[in-house]
C-alpha positions as CSV (number, residue, x, y, z in Angstrom):
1,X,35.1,12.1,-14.6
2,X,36.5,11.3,-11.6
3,X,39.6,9.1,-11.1
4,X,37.5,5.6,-10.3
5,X,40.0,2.8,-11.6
6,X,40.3,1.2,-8.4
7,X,36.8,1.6,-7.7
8,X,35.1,-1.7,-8.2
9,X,31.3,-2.8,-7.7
10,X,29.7,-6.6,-8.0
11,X,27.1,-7.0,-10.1
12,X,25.5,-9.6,-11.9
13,X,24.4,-8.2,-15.2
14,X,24.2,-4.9,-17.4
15,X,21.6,-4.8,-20.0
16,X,19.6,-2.6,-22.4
17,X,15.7,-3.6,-22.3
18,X,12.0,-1.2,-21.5
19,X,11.0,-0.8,-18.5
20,X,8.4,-3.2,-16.9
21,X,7.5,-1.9,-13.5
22,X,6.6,1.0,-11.5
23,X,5.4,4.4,-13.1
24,X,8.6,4.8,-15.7
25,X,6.7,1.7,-17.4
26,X,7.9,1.6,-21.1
27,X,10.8,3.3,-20.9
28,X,14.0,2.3,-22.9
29,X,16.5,1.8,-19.6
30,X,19.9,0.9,-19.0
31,X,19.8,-1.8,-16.2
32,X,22.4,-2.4,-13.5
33,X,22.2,-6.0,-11.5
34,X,23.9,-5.8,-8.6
35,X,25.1,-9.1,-7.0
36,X,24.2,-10.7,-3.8
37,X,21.1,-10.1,-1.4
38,X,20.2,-10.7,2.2
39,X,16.9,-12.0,1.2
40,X,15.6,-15.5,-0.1
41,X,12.3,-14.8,-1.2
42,X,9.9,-17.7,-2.9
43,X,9.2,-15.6,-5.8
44,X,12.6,-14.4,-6.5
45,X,12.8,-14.8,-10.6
46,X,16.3,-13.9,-10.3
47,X,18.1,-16.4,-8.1
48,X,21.0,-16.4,-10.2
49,X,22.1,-12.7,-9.1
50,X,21.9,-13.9,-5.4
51,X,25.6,-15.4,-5.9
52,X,28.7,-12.9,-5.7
53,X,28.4,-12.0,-9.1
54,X,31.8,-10.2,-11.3
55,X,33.8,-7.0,-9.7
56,X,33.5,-4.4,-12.0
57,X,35.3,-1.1,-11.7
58,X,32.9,1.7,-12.0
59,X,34.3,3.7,-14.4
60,X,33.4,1.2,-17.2
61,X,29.8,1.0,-15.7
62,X,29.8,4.3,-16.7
63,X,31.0,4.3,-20.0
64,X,28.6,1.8,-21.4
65,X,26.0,4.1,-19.7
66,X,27.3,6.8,-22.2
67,X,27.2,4.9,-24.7
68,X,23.2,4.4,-25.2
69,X,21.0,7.7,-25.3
70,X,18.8,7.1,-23.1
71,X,18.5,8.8,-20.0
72,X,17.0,6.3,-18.1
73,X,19.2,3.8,-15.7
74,X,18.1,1.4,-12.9
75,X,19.5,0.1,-10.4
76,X,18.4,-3.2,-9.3
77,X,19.9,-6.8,-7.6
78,X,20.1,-8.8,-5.9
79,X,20.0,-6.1,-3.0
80,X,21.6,-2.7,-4.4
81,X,22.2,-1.4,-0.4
82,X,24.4,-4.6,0.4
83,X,27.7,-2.5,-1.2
84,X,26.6,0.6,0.1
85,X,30.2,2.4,-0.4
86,X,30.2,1.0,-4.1
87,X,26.8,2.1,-4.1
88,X,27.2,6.0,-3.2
89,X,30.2,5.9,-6.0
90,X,28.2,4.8,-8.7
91,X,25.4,7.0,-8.1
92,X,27.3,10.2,-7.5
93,X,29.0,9.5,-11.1
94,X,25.6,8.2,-12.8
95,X,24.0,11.8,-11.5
96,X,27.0,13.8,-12.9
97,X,26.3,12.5,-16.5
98,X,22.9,13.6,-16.2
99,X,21.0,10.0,-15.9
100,X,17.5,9.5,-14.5
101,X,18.0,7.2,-11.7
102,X,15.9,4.2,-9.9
103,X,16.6,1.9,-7.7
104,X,15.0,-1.5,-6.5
105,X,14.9,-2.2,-2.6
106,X,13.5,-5.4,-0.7
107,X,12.8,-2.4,1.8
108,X,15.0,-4.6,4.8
109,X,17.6,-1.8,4.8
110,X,17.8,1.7,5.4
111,X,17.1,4.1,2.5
112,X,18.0,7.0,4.1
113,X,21.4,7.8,2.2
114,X,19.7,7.6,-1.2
115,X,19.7,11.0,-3.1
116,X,15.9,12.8,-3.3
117,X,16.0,12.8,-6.5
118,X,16.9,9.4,-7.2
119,X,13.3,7.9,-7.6
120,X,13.4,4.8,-5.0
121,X,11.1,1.7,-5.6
122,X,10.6,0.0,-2.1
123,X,9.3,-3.8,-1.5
124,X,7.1,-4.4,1.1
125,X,7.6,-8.4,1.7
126,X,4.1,-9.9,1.5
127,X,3.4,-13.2,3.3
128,X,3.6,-15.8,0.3
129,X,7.4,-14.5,0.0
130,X,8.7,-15.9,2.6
131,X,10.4,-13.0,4.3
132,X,7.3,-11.3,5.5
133,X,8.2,-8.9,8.4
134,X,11.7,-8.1,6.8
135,X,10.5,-4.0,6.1
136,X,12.3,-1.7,7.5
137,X,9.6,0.7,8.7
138,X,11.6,3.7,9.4
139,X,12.1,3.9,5.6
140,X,8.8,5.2,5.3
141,X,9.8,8.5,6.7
142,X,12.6,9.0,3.6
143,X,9.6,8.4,0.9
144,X,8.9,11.3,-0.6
145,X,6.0,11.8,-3.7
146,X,8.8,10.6,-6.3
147,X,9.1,7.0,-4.4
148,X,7.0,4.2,-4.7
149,X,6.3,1.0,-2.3
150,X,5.4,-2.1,-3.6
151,X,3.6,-4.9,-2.9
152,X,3.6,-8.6,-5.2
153,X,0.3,-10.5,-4.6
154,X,0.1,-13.9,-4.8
155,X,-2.8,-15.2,-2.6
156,X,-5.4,-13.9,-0.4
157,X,-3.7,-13.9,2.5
158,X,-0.8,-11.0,0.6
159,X,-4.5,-9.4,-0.7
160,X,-5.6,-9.3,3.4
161,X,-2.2,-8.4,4.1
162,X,-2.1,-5.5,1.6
163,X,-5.4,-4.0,3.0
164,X,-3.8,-4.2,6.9
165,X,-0.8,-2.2,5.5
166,X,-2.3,0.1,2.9
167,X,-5.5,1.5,4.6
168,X,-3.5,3.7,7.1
169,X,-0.4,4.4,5.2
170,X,-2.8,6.2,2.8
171,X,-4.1,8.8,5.9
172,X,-0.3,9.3,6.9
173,X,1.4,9.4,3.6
174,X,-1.3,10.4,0.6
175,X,1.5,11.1,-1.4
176,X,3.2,7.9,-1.7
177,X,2.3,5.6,-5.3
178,X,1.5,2.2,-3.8
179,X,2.2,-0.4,-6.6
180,X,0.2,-3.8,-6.0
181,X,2.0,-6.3,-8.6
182,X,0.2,-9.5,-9.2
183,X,2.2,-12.9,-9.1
184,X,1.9,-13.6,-12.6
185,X,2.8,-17.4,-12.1
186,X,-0.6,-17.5,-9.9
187,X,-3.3,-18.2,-12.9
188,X,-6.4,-15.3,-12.6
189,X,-4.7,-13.2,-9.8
190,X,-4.6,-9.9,-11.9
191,X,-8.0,-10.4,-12.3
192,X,-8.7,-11.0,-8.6
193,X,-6.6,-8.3,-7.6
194,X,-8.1,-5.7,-10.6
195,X,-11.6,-6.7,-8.8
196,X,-10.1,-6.5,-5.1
197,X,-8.7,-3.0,-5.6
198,X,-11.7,-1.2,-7.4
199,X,-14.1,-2.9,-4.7
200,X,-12.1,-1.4,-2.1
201,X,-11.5,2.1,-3.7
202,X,-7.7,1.8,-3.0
203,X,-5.8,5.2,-4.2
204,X,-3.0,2.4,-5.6
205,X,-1.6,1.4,-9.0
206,X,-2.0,-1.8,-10.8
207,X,1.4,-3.0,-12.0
208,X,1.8,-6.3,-13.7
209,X,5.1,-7.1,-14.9
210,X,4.6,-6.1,-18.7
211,X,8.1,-7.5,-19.8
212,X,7.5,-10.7,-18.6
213,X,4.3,-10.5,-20.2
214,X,5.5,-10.2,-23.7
215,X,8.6,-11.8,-23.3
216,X,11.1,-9.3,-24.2
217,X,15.0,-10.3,-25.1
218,X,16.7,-7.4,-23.6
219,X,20.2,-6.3,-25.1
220,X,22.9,-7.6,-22.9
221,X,25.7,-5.2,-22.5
222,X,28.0,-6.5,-19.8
């Protein structure tokens, strides 16, 4: 391993849960909360890892990666592309031990220095967050058929949204998963949005945010 002693990154947590979102649903992961984000959305569930968080120096990031089996890490905030030097350091070491590697975007900044093969999840900021209008539509070009946008529904107003953005980004890029995540807090929108999406014969996935919905106590590591 490279020499990374002085290399430090903030984060907010480290823990050992299953996957909840996108297509690696169910997987045992290794999570890594970065600190800080340049978004304030209304649904944020984790407003705590808006603040600077803990520096960290890399090397033990990595370690404690070694140290569980699976293969499986993601990257997440708080905005991960905020400490974009940190960042690139981290993921170069994470890659050389062999990890399986997402990361978790509000889609505001450029994606375009992110490995191929580091699967990228992308948020496209519906209208009930708050920061609608904050995508960065030039990422769209760096998407390739291992990334994945998505969109959290809360109203019918994200639901007209989502049709707007969806319908013509299917004709340019078929390729791309499209992830609609209901807002779970919103009583009967996975049903409304189950019934929305098979009406309109969307080529999208249905993602609800399983651990939330059995409450899982995920093994905190740092």
């Amino acid at each position: 391993m490279k020499n990374t002693t002085n290399d430090t990154i903030n984060i907010s947590e480290v823990f050992y849960s299953f996957q909840g979102e996108s297509t690696l649903v169910g997987r045992p992961t290794i999570f890594i909360r970065l600190s800080e984000c340049n978004l304030n959305c209304s649904i944020c569930d984790t407003k705590y890892s808006l603040k600077k968080g803990k520096a960290v120096k890399i090397d033990k990031i990595i370690k404690i990666a070694l140290s569980i089996k699976t293969p499986h890490v993601c990257i997440t905030g708080g905005e991960p592309l905020l400490q974009k030097t940190a960042l690139k350091k981290l993921l170069t070491e994470l890659l050389r031990i062999k990890k399986i590697i997402s990361i978790e975007t509000n889609g505001s900044l450029s994606i375009s220095d992110i490995p191929k093969k580091i699967k990228k999840v992308v948020d496209v900021k519906t209208p009930s967050t708050g920061e609608h209008g904050s995508f960065k539509n030039s990422n769209l070009k760096y998407l390739s058929s291992n990334d994945e946008l998505k969109l959290v529904i809360s109203d019918q107003k994200d639901i007209n949204f989502a049709k707007r953005f969806i319908r013509p980004l299917i004709l340019k890029k078929p390729d791309i998963c499209i992830l609609l995540s209901p807002n779970l807090a919103v009583e009967g929108m996975s049903k409304k949005l189950v019934n929305w999406i098979i009406k309109e014969q969307l080529s999208v996935v249905f993602q609800p945010q399983i651990h939330k919905l059995i409450k899982e106590k995920p093994i905190h590591l740092l």
